[in-house]
N, C-alpha and C positions, 0 to 999 in steps of 0.2 A: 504494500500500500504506500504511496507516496506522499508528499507532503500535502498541504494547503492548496500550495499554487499548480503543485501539479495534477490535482483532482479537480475538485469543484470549480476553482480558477480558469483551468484547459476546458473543462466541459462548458462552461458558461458562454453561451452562443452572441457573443456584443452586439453582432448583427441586427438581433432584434430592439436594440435602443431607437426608440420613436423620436430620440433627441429635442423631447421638448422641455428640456429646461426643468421639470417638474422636480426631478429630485435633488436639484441644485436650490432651485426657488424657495423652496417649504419640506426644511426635515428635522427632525430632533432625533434623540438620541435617548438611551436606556439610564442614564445619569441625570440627575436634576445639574443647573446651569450652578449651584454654587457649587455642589461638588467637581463640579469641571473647574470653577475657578481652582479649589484646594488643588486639585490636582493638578495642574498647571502651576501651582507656584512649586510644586512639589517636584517642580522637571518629567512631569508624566510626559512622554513621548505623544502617547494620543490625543491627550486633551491638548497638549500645546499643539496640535499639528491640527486638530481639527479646530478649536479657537484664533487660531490662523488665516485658517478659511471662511469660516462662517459666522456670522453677527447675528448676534440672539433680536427675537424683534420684541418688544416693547410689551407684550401682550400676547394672550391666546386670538384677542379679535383683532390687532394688527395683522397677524400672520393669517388670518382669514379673509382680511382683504385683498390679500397676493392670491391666496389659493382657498376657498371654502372648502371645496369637496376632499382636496388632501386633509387640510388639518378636520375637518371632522372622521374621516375615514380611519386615522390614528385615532382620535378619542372613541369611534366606536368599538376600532380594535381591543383600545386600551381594556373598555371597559366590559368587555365578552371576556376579557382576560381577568375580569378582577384588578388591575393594575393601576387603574385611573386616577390620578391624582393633581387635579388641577395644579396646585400647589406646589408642584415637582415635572409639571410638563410646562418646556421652554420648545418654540419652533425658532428656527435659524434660516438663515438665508445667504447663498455665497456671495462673496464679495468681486466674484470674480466671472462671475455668469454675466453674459452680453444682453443686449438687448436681442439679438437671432438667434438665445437660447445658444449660444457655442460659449465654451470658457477660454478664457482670455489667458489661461495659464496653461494651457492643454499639454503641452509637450514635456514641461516642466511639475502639471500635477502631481499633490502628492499619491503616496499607498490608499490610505484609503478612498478615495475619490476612481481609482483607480480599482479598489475592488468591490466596487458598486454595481449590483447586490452583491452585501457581504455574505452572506448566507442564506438558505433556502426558508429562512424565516426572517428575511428582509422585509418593511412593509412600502410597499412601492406606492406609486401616483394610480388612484382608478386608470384603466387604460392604458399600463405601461407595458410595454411591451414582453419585459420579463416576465407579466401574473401565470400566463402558460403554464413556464417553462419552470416558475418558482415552484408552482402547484406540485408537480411531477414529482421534482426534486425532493420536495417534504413527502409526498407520499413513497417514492423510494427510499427515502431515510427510514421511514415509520416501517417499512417493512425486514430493511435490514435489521433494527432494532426487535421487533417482534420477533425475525427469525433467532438474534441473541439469544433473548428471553426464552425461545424453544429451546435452543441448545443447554441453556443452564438445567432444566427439568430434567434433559436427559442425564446432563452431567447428574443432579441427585440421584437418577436412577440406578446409575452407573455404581457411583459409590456405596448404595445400598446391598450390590452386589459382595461387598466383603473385598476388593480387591488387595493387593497387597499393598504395603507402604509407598511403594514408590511411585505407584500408581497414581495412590491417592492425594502425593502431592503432583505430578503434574497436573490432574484434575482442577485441584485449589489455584493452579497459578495460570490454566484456563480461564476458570472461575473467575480470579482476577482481572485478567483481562477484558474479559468478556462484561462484567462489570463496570470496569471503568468508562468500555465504550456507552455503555446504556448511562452511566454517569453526564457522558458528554452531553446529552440531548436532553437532560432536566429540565434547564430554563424552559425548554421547548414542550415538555409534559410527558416526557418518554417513559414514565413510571405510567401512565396512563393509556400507553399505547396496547 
């Protein structure tokens, strides 16, 4: 299995960017705006990189003015998710997006701008070209994960079998593994799958 970039990164079809500006215009992030600050004086790589690019807007209804159907489309997420918290949701907006929707720093963008959608549980612009393709992706994630989950039951079957020591620790450091991946996909509800 390879890294980051050379999985989801290589798969991820750019093609389908409708290049309108949307996810430049109006996006926030899984941190409230002061913890981005803490973390930026803290030398956080990401917060400074993305505080760089993007200027928080004033308000939930300023950033509704750029875009309604985005920021309401995050708070309905938000709130299907339990997550909603006025009080901790900031929209930002690049500082670097044109007026013809192209970015004025393209060749020189940073990482993440560049791996936009970061993950198969990105929340896009209604009508972005990636919804597809994200779709697919989470439901092949959920199934990967579910088959984990089948393999650990077998793994307990297995070890009920009595096998011998040595067995039964490769099993546990299967287990482990196997584990940690369904680990990776919490935030996402992977216990739930």
């Amino acid at each position: 299995m390879g890294n980051y970039e050379d999985t989801y990164l290589a798969r991820r079809p750019q093609e389908l960017c409708n290049m309108c500006g949307r996810c430049c215009r109006v996006v926030t992030t899984s941190k409230p705006y002061d913890e981005l600050l803490k973390l930026q004086a803290e030398n956080d790589e990401g917060a400074c990189e993305f505080l760089r690019i993007f200027v928080p807007y004033p308000s939930i209804e300023a950033a509704r003015k750029v875009d309604a159907e985005v920021v309401d489309n995050v708070i309905e997420l938000l709130k299907e998710d339990n997550n909603y918290d006025e009080n901790k949701l900031t929209f930002y907006g690049c500082k670097y997006l044109l007026d013809n929707n192209l970015c004025s720093i393209y060749e020189e963008r940073p990482v993440l701008c560049k791996h936009c959608p970061a993950t198969p549980w990105s929340i896009v612009p209604p009508g972005c070209g990636f919804e597809g393709w994200l779709f697919l992706e989470r439901e092949n994630t959920k199934q990967r994960v579910r088959k984990a989950k089948e393999d650990l039951l077998e793994l307990e079957l297995l070890k009920q079998k009595n096998p011998s020591p040595d067995i039964l620790k490769k099993i546990a450091s299967v287990e482990h593994k196997i584990s940690n991946t369904i680990e990776l996909y919490k935030r996402y509800g992977s216990y739930d799958w």
